[in-house]
C-alpha positions as CSV (number, residue, x, y, z in Angstrom):
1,X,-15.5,70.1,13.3
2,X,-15.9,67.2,11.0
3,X,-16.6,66.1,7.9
4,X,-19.5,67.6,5.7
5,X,-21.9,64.7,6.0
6,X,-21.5,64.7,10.3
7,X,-21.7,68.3,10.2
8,X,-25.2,68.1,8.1
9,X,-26.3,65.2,10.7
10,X,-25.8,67.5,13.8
11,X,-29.5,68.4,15.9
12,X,-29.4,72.3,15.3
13,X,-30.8,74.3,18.4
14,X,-33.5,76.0,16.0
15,X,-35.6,73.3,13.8
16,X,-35.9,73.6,9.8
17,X,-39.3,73.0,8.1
18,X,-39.8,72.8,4.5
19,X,-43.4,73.8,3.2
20,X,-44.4,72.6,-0.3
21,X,-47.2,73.2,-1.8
22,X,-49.6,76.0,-3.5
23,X,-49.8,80.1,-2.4
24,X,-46.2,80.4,-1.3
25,X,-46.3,84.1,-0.9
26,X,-49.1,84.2,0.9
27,X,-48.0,81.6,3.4
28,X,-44.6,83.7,3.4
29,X,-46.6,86.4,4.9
30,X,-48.2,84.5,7.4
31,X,-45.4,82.7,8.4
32,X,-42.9,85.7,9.2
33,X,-45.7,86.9,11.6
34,X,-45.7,83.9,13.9
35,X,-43.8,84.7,17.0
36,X,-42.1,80.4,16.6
37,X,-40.6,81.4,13.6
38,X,-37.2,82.6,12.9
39,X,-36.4,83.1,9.6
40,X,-38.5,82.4,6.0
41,X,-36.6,81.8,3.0
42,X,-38.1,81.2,-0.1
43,X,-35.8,78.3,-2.0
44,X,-36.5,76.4,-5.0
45,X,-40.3,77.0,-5.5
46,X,-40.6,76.3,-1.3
47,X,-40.6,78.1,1.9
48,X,-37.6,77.1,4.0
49,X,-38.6,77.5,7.3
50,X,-36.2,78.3,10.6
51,X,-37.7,78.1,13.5
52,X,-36.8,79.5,17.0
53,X,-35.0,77.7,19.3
54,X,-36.6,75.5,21.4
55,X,-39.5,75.7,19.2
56,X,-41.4,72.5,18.7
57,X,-41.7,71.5,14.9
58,X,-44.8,69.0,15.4
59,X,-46.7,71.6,17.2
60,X,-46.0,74.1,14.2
61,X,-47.2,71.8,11.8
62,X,-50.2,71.7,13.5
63,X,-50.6,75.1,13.7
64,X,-49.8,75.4,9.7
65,X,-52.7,72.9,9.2
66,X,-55.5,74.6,12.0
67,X,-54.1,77.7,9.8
68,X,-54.7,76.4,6.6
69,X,-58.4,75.2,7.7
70,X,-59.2,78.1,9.5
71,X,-58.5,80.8,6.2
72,X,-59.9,78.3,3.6
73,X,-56.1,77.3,2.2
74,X,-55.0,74.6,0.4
75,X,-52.8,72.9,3.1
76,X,-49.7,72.6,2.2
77,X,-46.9,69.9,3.0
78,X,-44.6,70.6,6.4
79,X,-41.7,68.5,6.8
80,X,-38.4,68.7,8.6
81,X,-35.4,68.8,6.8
82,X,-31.8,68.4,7.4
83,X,-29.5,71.3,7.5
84,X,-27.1,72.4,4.7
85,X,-23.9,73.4,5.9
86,X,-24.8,76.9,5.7
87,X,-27.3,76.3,8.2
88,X,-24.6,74.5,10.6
89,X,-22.3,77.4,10.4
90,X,-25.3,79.6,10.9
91,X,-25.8,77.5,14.1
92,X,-22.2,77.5,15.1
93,X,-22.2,81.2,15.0
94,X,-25.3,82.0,16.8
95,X,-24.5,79.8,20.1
96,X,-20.9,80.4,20.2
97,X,-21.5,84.6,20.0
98,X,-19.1,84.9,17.0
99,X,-19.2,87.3,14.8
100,X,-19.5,85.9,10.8
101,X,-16.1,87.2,8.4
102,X,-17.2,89.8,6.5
């Protein structure tokens, strides 16, 4: 409960990342196969990244960049971002076991 703003400032359990940059679709691909991330969701010309919980988000940064380096890729930009309040009620629904209204 709470007002829009407090529920956007509340710590999720799983982490959002943001990636910007070049090759989306093929970062897409890589990124649904790693085993730390939840969910990919391509938004606005960027990947929206959900991560699992407990999943660290420095640690998949770096990973993004050694990735990046490794294949030859233009490394793109991987920041944390707040959550919308789709992503809180998302949360909400996950830990307390509820099922979302159809």
């Amino acid at each position: 409960q709470g007002t829009p703003e407090e529920l956007r400032a509340r710590t999720l359990a799983t982490p959002l990342i943001e990636l910007r940059g070049p090759d989306a679709a093929g970062w897409y691909r890589r990124l649904t196969a790693q085993p730390q991330v939840r969910e990919v969701v391509p938004h606005a010309g960027l990947l929206r990244v959900r991560l699992m919980a407990g999943a660290d988000a420095a640690s998949f940064r770096r990973d993004v960049a050694a990735a990046a380096a490794r294949d030859g890729l233009a490394s793109p930009q991987v920041v944390p971002v707040p959550p919308e309040l789709e992503d809180v009620f998302v949360d909400v629904i996950e830990q307390t076991g509820a099922e979302p209204p159809a």
